[in-house]
Backbone as CSV, one residue per row, in Angstrom:
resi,resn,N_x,N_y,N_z,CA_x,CA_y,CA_z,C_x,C_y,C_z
1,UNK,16.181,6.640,-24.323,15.334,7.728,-24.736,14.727,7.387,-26.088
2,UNK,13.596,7.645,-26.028,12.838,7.101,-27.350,12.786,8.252,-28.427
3,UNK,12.817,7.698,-29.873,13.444,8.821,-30.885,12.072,9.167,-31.467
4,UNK,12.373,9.885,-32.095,10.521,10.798,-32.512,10.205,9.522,-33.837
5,UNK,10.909,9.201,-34.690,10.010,8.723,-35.338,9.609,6.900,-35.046
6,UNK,10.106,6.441,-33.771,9.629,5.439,-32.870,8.360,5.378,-32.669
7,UNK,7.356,6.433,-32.196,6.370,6.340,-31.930,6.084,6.325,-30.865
8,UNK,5.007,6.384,-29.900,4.599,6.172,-28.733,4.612,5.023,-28.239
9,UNK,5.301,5.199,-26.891,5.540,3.865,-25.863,4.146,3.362,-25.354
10,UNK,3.789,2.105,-25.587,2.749,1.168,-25.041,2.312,1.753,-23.371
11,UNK,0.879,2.488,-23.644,0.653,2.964,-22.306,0.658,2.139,-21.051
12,UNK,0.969,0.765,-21.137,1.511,-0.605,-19.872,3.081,0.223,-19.742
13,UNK,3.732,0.871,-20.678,5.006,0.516,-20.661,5.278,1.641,-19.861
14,UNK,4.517,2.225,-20.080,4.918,4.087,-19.445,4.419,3.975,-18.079
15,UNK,3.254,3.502,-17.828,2.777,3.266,-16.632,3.628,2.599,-15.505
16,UNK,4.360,1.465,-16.373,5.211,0.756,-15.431,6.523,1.903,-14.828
17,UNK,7.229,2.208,-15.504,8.348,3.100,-15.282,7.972,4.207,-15.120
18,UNK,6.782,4.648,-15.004,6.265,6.077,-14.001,6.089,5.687,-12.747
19,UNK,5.308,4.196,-12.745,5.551,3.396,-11.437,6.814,3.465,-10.286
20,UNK,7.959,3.174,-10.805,8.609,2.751,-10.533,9.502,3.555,-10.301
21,UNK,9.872,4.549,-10.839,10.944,6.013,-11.431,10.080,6.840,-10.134
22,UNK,8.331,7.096,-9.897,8.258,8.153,-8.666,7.807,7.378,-7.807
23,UNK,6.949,6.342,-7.665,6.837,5.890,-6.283,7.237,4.340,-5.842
24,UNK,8.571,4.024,-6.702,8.777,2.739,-5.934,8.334,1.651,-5.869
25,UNK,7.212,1.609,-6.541,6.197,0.818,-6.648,6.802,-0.452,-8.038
26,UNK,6.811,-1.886,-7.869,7.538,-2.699,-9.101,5.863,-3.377,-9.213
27,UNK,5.423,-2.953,-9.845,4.266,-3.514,-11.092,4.542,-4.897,-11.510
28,UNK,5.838,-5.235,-11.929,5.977,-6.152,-12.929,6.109,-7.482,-11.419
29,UNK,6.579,-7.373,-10.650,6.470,-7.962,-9.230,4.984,-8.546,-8.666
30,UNK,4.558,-7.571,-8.623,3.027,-7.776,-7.853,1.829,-8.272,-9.174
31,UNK,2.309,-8.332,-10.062,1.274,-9.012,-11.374,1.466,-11.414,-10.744
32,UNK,3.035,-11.141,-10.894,3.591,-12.284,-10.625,2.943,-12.683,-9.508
33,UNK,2.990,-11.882,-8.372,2.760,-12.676,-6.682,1.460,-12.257,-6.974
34,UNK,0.154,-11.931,-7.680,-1.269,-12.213,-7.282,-1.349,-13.654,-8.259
35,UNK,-0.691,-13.481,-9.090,-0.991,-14.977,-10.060,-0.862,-16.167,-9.256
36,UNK,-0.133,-16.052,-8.253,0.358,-17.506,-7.491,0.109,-17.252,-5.741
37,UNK,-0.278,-15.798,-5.474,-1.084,-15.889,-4.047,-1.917,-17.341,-3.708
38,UNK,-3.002,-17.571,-4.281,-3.744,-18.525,-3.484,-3.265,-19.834,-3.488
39,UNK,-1.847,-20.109,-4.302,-1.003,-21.328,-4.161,-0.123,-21.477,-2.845
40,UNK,0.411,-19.408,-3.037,1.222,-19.536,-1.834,0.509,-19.572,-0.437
41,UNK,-0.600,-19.030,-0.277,-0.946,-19.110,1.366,-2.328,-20.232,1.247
42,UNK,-2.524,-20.682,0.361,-3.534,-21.153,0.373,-5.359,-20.792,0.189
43,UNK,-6.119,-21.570,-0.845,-6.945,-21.015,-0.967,-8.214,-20.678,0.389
44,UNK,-8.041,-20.947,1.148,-9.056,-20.069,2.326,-8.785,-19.120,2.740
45,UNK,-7.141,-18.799,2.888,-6.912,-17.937,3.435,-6.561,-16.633,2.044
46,UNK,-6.277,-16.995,1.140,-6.605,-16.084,-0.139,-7.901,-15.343,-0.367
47,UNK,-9.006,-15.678,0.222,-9.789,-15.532,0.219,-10.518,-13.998,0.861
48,UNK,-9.780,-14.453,2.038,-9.654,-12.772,3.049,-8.897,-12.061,2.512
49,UNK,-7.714,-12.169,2.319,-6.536,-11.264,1.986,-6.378,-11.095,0.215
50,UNK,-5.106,-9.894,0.229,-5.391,-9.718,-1.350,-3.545,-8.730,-0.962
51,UNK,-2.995,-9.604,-2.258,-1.488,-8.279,-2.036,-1.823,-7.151,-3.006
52,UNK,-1.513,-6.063,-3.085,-1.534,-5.037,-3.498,-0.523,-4.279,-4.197
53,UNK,0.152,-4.118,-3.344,1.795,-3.586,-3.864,2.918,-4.356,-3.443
54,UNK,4.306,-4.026,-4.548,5.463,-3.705,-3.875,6.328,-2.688,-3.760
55,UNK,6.477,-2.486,-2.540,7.586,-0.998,-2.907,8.266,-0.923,-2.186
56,UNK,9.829,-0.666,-2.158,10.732,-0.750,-1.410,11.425,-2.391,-1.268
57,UNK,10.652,-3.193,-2.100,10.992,-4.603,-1.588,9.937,-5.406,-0.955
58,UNK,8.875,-4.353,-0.209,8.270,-4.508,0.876,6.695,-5.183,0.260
59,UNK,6.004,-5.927,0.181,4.655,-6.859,-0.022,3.413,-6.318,0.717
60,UNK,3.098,-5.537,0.391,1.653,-4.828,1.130,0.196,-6.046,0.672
61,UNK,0.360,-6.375,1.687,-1.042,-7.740,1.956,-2.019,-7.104,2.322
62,UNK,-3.209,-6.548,1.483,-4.664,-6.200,2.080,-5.176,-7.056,2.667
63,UNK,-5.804,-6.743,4.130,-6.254,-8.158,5.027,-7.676,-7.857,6.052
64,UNK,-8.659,-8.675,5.646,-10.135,-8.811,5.690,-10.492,-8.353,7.620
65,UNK,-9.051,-8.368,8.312,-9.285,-8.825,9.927,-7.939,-8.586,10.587
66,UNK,-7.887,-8.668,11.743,-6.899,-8.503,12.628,-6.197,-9.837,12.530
67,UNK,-7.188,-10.846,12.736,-6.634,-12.350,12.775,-5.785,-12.577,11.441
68,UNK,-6.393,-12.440,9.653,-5.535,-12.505,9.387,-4.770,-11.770,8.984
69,UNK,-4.570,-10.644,9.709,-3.105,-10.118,9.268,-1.969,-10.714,10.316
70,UNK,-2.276,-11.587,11.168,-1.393,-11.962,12.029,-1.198,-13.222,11.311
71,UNK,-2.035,-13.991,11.213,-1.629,-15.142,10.273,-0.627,-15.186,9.396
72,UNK,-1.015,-13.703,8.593,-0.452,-13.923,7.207,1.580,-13.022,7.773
73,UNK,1.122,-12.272,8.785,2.800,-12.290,9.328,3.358,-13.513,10.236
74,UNK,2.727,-14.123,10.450,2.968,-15.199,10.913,3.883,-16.572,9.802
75,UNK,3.570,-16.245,8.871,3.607,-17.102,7.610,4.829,-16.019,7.046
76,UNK,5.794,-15.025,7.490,5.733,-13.700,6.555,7.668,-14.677,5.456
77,UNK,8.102,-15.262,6.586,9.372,-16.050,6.269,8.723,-17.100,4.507
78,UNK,8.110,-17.808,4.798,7.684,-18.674,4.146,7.008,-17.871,2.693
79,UNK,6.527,-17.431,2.787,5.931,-16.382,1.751,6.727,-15.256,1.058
80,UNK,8.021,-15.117,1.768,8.888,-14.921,0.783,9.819,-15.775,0.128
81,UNK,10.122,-16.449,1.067,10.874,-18.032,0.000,9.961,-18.331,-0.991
82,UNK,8.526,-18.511,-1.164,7.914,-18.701,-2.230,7.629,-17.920,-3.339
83,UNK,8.289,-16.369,-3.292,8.577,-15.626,-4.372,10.323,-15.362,-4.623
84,UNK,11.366,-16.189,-4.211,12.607,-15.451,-4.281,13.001,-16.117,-5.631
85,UNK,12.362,-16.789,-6.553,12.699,-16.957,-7.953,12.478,-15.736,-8.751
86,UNK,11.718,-15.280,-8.117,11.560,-13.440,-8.930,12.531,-12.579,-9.016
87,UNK,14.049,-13.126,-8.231,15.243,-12.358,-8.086,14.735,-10.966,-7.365
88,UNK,15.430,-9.817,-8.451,15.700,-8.613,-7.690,13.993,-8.031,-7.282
89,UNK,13.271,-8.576,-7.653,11.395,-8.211,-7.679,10.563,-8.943,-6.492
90,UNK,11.475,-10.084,-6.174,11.455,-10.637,-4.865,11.515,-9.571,-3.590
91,UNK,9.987,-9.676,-3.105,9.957,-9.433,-1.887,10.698,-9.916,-0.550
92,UNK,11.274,-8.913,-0.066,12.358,-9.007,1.618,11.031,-8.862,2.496
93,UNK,10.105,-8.187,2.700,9.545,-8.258,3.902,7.854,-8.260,3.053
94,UNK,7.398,-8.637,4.468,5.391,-8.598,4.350,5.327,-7.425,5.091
95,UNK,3.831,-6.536,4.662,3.310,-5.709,5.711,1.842,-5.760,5.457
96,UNK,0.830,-5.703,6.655,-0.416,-5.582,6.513,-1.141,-4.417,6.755
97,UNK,-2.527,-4.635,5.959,-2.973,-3.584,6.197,-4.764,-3.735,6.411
98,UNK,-5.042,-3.576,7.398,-6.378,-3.720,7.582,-7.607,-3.236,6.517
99,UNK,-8.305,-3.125,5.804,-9.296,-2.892,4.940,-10.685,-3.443,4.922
């Protein structure tokens, strides 16, 4: 709990743990996996797609098509081994979403 003559918390900081405290959502997660998306699936297919959130664990992949959202669950094993250095911020599952 922050003491009055502390001052105001860095509006990143509040944002994050309002994030996180009502909807589940880990900010500090999904900054990490867009920095290194087009390493992990590659740049053509980065191209269509875009991750968005995490919440629950769960990797919400915005995806350009039907095709690749099958691709990119197709890939869904591999694409989390390439974030499980993130520990507890490490995504368990992919989900798509058409856009």
């Amino acid at each position: 709990m922050a003491r009055f003559n502390e001052g105001p918390a860095p509006l990143g900081e509040s944002l994050r743990r309002f994030a996180m405290r009502y909807r589940k959502i880990d900010l500090d997660a999904i900054g990490a996996i867009r920095e290194r998306w087009s390493g992990v699936v590659g740049e053509a297919l980065a191209t269509r797609c875009e991750p968005t959130s995490v919440r629950d664990g769960v990797l919400l992949v915005k995806v350009a098509s039907g095709a690749v959202a099958q691709k990119i669950l197709s890939e869904e094993v591999r694409i989390i081994a390439a974030y499980e250095d993130l520990g507890e911020h490490a995504p368990r599952a992919v989900r798509t979403v058409v856009a």
